[in-house]
C-alpha positions in Angstrom: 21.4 -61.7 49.6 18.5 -63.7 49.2 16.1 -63.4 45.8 13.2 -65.3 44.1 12.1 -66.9 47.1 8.7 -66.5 48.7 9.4 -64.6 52.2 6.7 -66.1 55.1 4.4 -66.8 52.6 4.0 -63.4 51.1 3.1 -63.3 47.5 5.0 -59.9 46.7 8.1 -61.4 48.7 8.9 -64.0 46.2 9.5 -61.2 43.2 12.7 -62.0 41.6 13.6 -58.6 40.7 12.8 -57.0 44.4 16.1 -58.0 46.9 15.8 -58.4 50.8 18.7 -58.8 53.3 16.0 -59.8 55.8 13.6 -62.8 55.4 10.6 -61.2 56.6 8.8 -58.3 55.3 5.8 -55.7 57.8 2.1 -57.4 58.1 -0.8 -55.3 57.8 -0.9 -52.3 60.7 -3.2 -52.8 63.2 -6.7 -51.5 63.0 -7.5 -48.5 64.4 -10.9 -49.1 66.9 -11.5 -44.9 64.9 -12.0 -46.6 61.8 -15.5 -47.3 60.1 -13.9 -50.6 58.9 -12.5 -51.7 62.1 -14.2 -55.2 62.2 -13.0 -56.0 58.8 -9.8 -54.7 58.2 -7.7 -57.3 58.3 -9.1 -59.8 55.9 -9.6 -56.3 53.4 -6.4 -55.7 53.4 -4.7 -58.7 53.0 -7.0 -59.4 50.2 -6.3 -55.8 49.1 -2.4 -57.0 49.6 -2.5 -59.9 46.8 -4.3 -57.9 44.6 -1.5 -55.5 44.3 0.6 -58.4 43.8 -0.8 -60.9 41.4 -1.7 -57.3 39.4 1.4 -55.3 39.8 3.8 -55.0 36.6 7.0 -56.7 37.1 9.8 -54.4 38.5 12.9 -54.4 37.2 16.1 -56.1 38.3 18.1 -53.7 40.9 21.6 -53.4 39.3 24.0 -55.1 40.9 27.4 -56.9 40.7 30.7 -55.8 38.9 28.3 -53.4 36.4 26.8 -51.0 39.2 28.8 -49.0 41.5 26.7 -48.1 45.4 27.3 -44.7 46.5 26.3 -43.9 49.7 23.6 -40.9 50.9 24.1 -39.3 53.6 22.1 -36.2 55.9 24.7 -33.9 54.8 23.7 -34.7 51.2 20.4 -34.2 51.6 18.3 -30.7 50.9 15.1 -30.3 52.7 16.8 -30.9 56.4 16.0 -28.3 59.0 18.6 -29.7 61.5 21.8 -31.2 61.8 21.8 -32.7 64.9 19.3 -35.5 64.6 19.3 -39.0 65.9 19.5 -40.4 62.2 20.7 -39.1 58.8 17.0 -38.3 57.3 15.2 -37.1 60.7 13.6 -34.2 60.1 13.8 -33.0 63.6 16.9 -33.7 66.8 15.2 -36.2 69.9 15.6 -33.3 71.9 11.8 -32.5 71.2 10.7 -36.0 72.1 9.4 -34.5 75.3 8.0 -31.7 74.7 6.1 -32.5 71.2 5.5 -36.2 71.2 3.0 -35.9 68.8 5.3 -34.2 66.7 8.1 -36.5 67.5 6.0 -39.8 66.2 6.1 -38.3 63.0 8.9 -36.3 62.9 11.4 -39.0 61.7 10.4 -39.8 58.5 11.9 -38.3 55.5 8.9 -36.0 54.1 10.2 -33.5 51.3 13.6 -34.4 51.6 16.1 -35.1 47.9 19.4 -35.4 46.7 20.9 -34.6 43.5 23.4 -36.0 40.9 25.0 -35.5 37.9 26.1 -37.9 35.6 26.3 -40.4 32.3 25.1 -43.2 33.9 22.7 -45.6 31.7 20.6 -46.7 34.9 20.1 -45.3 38.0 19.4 -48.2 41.2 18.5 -47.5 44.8 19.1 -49.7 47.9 17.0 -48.5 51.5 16.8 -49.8 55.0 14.2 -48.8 57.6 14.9 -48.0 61.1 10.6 -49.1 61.4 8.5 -51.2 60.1 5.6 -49.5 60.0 3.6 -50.5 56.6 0.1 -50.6 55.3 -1.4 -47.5 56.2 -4.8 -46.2 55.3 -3.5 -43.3 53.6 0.0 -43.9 52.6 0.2 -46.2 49.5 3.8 -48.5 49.3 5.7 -46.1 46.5 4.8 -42.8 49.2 5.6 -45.0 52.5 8.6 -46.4 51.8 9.5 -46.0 48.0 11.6 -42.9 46.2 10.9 -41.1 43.3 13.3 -39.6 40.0 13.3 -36.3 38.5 15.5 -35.3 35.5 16.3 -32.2 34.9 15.3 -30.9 31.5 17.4 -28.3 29.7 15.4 -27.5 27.2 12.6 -26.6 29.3 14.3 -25.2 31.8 12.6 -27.7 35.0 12.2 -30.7 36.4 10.8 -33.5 34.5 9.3 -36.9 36.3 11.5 -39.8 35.0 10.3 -43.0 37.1 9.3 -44.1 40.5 9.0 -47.4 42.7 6.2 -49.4 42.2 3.7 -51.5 44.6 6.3 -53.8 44.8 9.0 -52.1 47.0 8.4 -53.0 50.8 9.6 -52.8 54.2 12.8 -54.6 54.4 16.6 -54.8 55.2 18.8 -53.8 51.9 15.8 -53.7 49.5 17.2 -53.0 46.6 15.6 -52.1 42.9 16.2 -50.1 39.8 14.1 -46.8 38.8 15.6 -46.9 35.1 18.0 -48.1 32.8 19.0 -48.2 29.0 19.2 -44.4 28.9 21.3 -43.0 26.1 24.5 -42.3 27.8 24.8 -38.6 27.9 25.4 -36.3 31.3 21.9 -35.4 33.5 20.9 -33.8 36.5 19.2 -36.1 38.6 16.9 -35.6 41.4 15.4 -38.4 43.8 12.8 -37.7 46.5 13.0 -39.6 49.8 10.1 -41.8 51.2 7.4 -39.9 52.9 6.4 -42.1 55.8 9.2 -44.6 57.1 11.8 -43.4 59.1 15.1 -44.3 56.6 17.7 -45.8 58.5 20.2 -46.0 55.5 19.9 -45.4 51.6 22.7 -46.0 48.5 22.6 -44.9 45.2 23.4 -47.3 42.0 25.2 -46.3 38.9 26.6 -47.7 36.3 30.3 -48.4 37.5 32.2 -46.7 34.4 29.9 -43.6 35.0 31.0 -40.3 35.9 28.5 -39.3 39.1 29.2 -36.3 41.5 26.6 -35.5 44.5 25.3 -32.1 44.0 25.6 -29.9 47.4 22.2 -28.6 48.8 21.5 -25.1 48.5 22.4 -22.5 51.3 19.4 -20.0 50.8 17.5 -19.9 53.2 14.4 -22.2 53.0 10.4 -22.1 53.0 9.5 -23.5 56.2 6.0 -25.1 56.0 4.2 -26.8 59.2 1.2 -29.0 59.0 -1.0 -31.5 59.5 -1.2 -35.1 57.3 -2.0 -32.8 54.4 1.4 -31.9 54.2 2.9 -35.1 55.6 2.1 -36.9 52.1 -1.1 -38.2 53.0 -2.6 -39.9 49.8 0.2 -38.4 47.6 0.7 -40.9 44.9 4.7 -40.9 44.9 6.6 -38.3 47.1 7.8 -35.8 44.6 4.1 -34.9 44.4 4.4 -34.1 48.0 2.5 -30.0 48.6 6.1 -28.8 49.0 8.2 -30.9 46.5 5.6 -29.3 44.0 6.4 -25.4 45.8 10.1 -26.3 45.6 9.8 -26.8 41.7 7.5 -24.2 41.6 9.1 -21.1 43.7 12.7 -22.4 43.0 13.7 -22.4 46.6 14.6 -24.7 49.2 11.6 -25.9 51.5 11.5 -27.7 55.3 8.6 -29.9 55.3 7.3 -30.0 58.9 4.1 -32.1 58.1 3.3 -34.0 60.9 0.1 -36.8 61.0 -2.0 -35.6 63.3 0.5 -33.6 65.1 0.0 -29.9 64.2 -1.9 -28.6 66.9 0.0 -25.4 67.3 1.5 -25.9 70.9 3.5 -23.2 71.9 6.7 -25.9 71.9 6.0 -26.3 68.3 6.3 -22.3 67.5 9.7 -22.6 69.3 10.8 -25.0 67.3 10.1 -23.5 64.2 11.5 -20.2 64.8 15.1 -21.9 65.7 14.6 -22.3 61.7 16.4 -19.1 60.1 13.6 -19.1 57.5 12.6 -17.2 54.4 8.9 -17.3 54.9 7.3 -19.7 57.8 3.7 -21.2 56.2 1.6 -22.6 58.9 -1.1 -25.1 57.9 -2.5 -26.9 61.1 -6.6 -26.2 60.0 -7.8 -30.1 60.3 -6.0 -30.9 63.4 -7.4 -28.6 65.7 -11.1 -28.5 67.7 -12.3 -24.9 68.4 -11.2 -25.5 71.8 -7.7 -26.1 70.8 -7.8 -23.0 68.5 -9.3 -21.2 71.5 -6.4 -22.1 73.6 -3.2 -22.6 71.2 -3.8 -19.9 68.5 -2.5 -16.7 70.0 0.3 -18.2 72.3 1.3 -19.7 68.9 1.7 -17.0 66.8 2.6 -14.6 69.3 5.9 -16.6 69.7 6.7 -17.2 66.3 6.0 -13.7 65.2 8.1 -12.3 68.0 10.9 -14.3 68.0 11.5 -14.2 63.9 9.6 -10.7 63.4 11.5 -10.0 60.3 10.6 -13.3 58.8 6.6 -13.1 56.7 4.3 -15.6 58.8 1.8 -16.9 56.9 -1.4 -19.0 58.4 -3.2 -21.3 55.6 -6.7 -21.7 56.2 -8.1 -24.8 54.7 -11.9 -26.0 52.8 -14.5 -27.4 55.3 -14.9 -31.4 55.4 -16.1 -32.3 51.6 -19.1 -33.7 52.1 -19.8 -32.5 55.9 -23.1 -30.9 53.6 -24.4 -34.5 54.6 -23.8 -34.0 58.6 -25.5 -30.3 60.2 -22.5 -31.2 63.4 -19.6 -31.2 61.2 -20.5 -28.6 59.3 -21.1 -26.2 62.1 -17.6 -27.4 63.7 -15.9 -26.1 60.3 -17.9 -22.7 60.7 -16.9 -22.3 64.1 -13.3 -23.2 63.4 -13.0 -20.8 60.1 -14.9 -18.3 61.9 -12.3 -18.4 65.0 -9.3 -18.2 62.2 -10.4 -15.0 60.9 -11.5 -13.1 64.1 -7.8 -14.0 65.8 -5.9 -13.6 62.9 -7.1 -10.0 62.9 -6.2 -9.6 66.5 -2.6 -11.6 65.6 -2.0 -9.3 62.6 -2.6 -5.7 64.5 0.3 -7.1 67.1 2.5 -8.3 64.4 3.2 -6.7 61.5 4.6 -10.0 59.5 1.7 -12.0 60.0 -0.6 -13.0 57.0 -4.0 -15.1 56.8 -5.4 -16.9 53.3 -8.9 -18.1 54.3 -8.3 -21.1 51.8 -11.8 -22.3 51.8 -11.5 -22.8 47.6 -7.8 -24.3 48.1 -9.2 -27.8 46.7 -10.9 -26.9 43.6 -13.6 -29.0 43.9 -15.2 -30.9 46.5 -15.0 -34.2 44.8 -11.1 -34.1 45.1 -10.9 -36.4 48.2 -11.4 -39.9 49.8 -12.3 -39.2 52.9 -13.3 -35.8 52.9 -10.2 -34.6 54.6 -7.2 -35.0 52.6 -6.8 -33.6 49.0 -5.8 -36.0 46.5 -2.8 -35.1 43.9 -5.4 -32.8 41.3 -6.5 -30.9 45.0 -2.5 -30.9 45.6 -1.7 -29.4 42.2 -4.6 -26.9 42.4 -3.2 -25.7 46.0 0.5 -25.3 44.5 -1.1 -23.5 41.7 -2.4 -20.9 44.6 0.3 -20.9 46.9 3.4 -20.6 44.7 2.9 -17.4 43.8 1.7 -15.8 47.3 5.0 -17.7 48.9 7.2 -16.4 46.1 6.3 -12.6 46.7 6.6 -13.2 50.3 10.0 -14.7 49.5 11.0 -11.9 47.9 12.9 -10.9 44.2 16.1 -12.6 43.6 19.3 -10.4 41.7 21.4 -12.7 39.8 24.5 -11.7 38.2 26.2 -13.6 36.2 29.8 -12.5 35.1 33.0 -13.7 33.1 35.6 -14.7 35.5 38.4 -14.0 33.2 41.7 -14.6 35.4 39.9 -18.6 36.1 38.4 -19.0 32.8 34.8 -19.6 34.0 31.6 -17.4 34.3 30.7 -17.2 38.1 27.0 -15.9 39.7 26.3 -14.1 42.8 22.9 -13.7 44.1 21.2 -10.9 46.6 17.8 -11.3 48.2 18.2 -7.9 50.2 18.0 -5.6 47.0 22.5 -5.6 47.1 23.0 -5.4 50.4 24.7 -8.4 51.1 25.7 -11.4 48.0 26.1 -15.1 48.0 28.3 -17.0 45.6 26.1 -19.0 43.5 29.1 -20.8 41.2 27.9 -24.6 42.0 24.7 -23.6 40.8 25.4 -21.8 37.4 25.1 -24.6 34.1 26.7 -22.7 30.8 28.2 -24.4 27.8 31.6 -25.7 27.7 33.9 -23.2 27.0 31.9 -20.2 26.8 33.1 -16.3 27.1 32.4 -12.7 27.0 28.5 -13.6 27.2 25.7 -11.6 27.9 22.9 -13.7 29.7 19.5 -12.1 28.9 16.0 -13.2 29.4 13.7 -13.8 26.7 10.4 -14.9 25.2 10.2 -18.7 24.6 9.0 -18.4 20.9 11.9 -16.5 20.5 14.2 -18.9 22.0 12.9 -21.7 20.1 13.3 -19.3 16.9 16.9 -19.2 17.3 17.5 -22.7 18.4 16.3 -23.4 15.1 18.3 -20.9 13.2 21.4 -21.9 14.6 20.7 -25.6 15.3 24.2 -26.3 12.9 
């Protein structure tokens, strides 16, 4: 490996602390002739480019040598997959829809919404990616969403997931980058949780520990998931860092797997699209296309759409997310009469959806934002917009989820508690063991729910 020398001339490529395999790094994306800023692009953002750079704090050192141990990530590691049978480990969707949904293809390999987890002592925690593209330098992906992961620790006291670190404006397209998300942790064991890159398609990805640590993969849940299709919006588009992804938050938030189908301009509800979702064996199917589609399109696509889907899964809650009008289309009589005509065309064939199929639902969602000065370009939320649309939507996904039992019970002949779970009021049960986190040693327990003050009351009793 190569490090601390400047890489074709790029400032950011001469970081000590940031590792490439590959002497070259992405240049700016071409401009799009779409964009108000065509003519000047270029010189913007390379400008915009060593700004990050001569600004950026320095990252620190990946860990390597005889103190850090790579484990390797694989698909079947992975929660948040759909499919099995894709081209590469972290596709969201199999090639076999190349044809029938290129749109949807285009953007279909990149890791949106996809983690791992881990436990154990280590002191630092390291990551090492390769890209299968080297697309870079988008208008509304920043480098830590594009290309860069992001750490989550679980905390017990609180009972969820806290944010622990994320990579910075210096991680970039490369071969083998490699860099560290946090060290000098008091060694003690953790549940770790690391989101995937949003944009990139990720060709490979390793994990770094400290080498005398004790780390086991945790398996990905077998519930079924929350399968969400979409536009940009739920691609990552101006997300900050991916855990702050619309359905990273619902995940945290609901407490149940979710398939992020998010696809850049390619939610246009084609009839091939409702196919593919409904080979998903889903809990609740949440359908966001609003800003991808003309009136025309709705006109054509919206029925055929939802007819399919709701047929083909009609035990399965369907629900269609409308979305707020263009933020300042106030300013432009032609765009606001196009969001008119569009919400106006969701509500009148949702109606005439919902009296066919009894498991379709419609949220108008015109106050989904919170504001209207919760956007750059009038489109796309930003993260405050983000959390103010999880604050809405966890709660209408988790009572279309359904209630959970959990019972948790001392298995006496093996020593251990175990926990099964039913979603279908006791019909049927899963084993939940892998899942279940007790104190060592523990027996003949009761496990209760109760107030927090109360909890903290007795932590502090019996804190001896």
């Amino acid at each position: 490996m190569t490090t601390g020398k400047a890489l074709n001339g790029k400032p950011y490529a001469g970081n000590p602390h940031v590792r490439f395999d590959e002497g070259e790094v992405a240049s700016v994306a071409t401009p799009r002739r779409g964009s108000l800023l065509y003519n000047m692009r270029t010189q913007i953002a390379v400008a915009a480019t060593c700004l990050v750079a001569a600004c950026a704090a320095t990252p620190p050192k990946a860990g390597t040598g005889a103190g850090c141990t790579w484990i390797d990530i694989g698909g079947k590691d992975v929660e948040g997959r759909g499919w099995s049978d894709t081209e590469l480990p972290f596709d969201r969707i199999p090639k076999r829809f190349a044809k029938s949904l290129p749109r949807v293809w285009g953007n279909g390999t990149s890791s949106t919404g996809e983690f791992f987890e881990f436990e154990s002592d280590t002191t630092s925690v390291s990551v090492q990616t390769e890209f299968a593209n080297r697309g870079f330098g988008e208008n509304n992906f920043n480098s830590c969403a594009c290309v860069g992961t992001d750490l989550y620790v679980f905390d017990a006291e609180r009972g969820d997931w806290r944010w622990a670190a994320a990579a910075g404006h210096y991680v970039r397209w490369g071969k083998n980058v490699e860099y560290q998300l946090v060290d000098k942790l008091p060694p003690q064991v953790r549940r770790f949780r690391l989101y995937l890159p949003l944009r990139n398609r990720l060709a490979s990805l390793k994990l770094g520990v400290d080498a005398a640590s004790k780390t086991k993969l945790i398996p990905p849940r077998k519930e079924k998931p929350v399968v969400y299709y979409g536009t940009s919006i739920i691609h990552g588009a101006f997300n900050i860092r991916p855990g702050l992804a619309l359905t990273s938050r619902l995940e945290r938030m609901v407490k149940r797997p979710f398939v992020n189908l998010g696809f850049s301009g390619g939610a246009r509800l084609d009839l091939a699209a409702a196919t593919m979702l409904a080979e998903l064996d889903a809990a609740v199917y949440v359908c966001d296309p609003y800003h991808n589609l003309s009136p025309d399109l709705i006109r054509h696509n919206f029925e055929a759409f939802f007819d399919e889907l709701c047929s083909k899964r009609p035990t399965t809650p369907v629900l269609l997310v409308g979305a707020p009008p263009v933020l300042n289309g106030w300013l432009r009589p032609d765009v606001s009469r196009n969001d008119e005509e569009k919400t106006r065309l969701f509500a009148e064939l949702s109606k005439k959806v919902a009296a066919r199929h009894a498991n379709f639902r419609y949220l108008p969602g015109q106050d989904l934002y919170g504001s209207d000065e919760v956007s750059m370009d009038g489109v796309h939320p930003n993260d405050e917009a983000f959390a103010h649309m999880a604050a809405i939507l966890a709660p209408i996904i988790s009572d279309l989820v359904g209630k959970e039992i959990y019972v948790c019970f001392d298995n006496y002949r093996r020593g251990r508690y175990n926990m099964i779970s039913s979603s279908d009021g006791g019909k049927t049960w899963k084993d939940r063991t892998a899942e279940l986190h007790l104190p060592k040693g523990i027996r003949h327990g009761t496990v209760i729910a109760v107030p927090q003050q109360e909890k903290d009351a007795l932590t502090k009793r019996f804190q001896n």
